[in-house]
C-alpha positions in Angstrom: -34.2 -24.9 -229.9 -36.7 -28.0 -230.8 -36.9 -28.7 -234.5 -40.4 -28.1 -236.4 -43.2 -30.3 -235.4 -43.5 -31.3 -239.0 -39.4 -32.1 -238.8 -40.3 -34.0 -235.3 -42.8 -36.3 -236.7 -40.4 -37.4 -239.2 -38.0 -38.7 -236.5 -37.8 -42.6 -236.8 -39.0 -43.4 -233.1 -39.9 -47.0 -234.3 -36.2 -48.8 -233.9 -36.5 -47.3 -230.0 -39.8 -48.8 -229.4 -41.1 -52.0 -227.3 -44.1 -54.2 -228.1 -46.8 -54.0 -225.5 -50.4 -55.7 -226.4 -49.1 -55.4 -230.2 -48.8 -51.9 -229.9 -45.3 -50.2 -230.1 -44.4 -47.4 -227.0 -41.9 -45.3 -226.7 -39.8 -45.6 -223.4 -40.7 -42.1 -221.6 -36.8 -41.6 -220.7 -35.9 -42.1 -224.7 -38.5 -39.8 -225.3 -36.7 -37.2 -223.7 -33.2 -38.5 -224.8 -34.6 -37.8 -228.3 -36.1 -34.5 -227.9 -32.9 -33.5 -226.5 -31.0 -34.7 -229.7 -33.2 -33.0 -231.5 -32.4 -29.2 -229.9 -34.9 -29.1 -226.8 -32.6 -28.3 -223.8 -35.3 -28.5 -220.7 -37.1 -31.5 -220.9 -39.6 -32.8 -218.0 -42.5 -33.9 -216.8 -44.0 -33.7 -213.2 -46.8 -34.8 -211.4 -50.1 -32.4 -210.1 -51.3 -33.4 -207.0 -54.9 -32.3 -206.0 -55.7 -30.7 -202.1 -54.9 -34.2 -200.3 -51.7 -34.2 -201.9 -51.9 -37.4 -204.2 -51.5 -37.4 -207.8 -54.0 -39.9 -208.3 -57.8 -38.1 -208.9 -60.4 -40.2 -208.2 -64.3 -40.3 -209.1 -66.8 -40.2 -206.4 -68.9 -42.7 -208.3 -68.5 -46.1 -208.2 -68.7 -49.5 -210.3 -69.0 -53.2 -209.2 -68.6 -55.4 -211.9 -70.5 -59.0 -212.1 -67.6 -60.9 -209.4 -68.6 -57.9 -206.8 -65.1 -56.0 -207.7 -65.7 -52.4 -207.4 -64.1 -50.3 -209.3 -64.3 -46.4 -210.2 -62.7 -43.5 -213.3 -58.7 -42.8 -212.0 -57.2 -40.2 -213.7 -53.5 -38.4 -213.1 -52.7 -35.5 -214.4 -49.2 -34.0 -215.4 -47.1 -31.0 -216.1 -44.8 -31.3 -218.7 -42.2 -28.7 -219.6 -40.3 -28.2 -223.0 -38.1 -25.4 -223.0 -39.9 -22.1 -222.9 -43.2 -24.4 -223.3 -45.5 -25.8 -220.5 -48.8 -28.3 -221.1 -50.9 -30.1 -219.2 -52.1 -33.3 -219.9 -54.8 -35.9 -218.1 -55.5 -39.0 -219.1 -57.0 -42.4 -217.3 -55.5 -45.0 -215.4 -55.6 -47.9 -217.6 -54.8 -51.7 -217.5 -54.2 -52.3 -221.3 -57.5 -51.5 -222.4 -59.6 -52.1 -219.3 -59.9 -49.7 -216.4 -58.1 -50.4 -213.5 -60.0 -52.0 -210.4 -59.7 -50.8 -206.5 -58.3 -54.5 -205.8 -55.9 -53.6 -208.9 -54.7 -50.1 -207.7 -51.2 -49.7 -207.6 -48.2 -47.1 -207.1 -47.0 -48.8 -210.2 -50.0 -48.2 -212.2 -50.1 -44.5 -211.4 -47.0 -44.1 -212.4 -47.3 -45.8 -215.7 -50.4 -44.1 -216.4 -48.0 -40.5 -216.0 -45.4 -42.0 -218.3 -48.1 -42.7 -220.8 -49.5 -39.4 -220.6 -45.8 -37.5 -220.5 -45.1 -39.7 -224.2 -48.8 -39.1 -225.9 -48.2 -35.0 -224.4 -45.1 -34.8 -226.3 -46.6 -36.8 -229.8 -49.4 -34.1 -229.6 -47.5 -30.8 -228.9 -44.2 -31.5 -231.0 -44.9 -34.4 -233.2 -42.6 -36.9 -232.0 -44.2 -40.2 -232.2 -47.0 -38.9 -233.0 -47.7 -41.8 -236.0 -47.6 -44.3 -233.3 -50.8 -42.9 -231.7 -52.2 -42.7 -235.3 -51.6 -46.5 -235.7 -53.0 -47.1 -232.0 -56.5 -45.2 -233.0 -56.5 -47.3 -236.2 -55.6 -50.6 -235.0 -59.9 -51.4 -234.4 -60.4 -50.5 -238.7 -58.0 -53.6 -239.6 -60.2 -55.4 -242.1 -62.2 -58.7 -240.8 -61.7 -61.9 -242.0 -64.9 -63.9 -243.9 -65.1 -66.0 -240.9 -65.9 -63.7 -238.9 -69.3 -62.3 -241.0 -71.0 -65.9 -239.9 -73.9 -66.0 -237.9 -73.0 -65.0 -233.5 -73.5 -68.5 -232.2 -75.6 -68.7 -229.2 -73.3 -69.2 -226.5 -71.5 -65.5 -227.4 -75.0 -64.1 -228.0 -76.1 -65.5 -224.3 -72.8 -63.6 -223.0 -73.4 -60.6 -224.3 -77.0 -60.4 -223.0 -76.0 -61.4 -219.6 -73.5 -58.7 -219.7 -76.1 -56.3 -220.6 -78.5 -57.2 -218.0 -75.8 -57.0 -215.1 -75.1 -53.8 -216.4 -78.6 -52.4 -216.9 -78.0 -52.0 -220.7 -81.1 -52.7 -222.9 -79.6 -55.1 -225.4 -82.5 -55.5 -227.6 -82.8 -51.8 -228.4 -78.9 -51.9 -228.4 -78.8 -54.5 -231.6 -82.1 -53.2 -232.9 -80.5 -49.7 -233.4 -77.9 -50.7 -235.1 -80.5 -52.5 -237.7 -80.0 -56.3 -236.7 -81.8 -58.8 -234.7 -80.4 -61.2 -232.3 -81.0 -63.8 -235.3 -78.9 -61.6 -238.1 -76.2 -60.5 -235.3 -72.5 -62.0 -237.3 -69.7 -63.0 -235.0 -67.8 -59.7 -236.0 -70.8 -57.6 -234.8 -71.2 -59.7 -231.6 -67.2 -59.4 -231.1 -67.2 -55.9 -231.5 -70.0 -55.5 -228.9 -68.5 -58.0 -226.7 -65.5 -55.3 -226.6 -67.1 -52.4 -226.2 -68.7 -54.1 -222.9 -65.5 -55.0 -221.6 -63.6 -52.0 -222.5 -66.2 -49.6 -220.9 -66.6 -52.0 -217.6 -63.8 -54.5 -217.6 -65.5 -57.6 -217.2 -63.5 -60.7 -217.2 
């Protein structure tokens, strides 16, 4: 029988991890290898494929991004079996922290996306690795250097309006609401907008 969840979440999963865009994972196949050392005895995850038989779900919307690349929200969804325990978990295709493009799709990404899903499934429903999610959610609250607080200069400020035009986004009231001008906007501010553009529509 699996350990406690609080029991889980104390086992060290660091030492088995890899770096990926400065974030540690957890191999999916040492996930299970460690919830089998720690009393699970079924252990595995599978894919659920929709009525045309592909795992991969789809939006019927579409995106095209500034360069013409289209692009649209992938999502696979899995089952994932622990003993006497079943979830379900679905989660989006993802290239680091950019969606992933029609020109971009791949076998390879789909499958990744599963493996992500199968380790964050587990860290939720038993605790193992569950910290390394906490430090993932954090890593955008690490403190910002003085540097950082002077004024946007005018060449990021001109990016992040042309972004917003392409995209139909009305900047002004965007900085406005968040009780700045174009003139007070700090290079922190202007990063953290720049990244919330590209994370929600992957622009280059």
């Amino acid at each position: 029988m699996l350990k406690s969840y609080e029991e889980m979440r104390k086992v060290d999963v660091r030492k088995h991890c890899k770096k990926r865009d400065g974030i540690d994972y957890l191999n999916w196949a040492k996930c299970i290898d460690l919830l089998r050392e720690n009393g699970a005895e079924t252990v595995y995850f599978e894919p659920c494929t929709g009525a045309n038989g592909s795992s991969l779900i789809a939006s019927e919307h579409t995106f095209t991004d500034k360069n013409g690349s289209v692009n649209r929200c992938y999502e696979t969804k899995i089952k994932v079996v622990v003993d006497n325990n079943t979830y379900y978990m679905q989660t989006p295709v993802m290239n680091g922290s950019n969606p992933v493009k029609d020109n971009s799709m791949s076998q390879q990404r789909v499958w990744n996306s599963m493996c992500r899903a199968f380790v964050k499934c587990i860290a939720i429903h038993t605790g193992l690795g569950f910290d390394l999610w906490v430090q993932e959610e954090n890593k955008q609250e690490l403190s910002i250097p003085e540097s950082l607080e002077k004024t946007a200069s005018p060449a990021k400020i001109k990016t992040i309006k042309n972004m917003c035009t392409s995209h139909g986004i009305d900047g002004d009231a965007w900085v406005t609401s968040n009780g700045k001008t174009w003139e007070t906007l700090t290079e922190g501010e202007a990063a953290k907008m720049l990244t919330a553009l590209k994370g929600k529509f992957g622009d280059d």
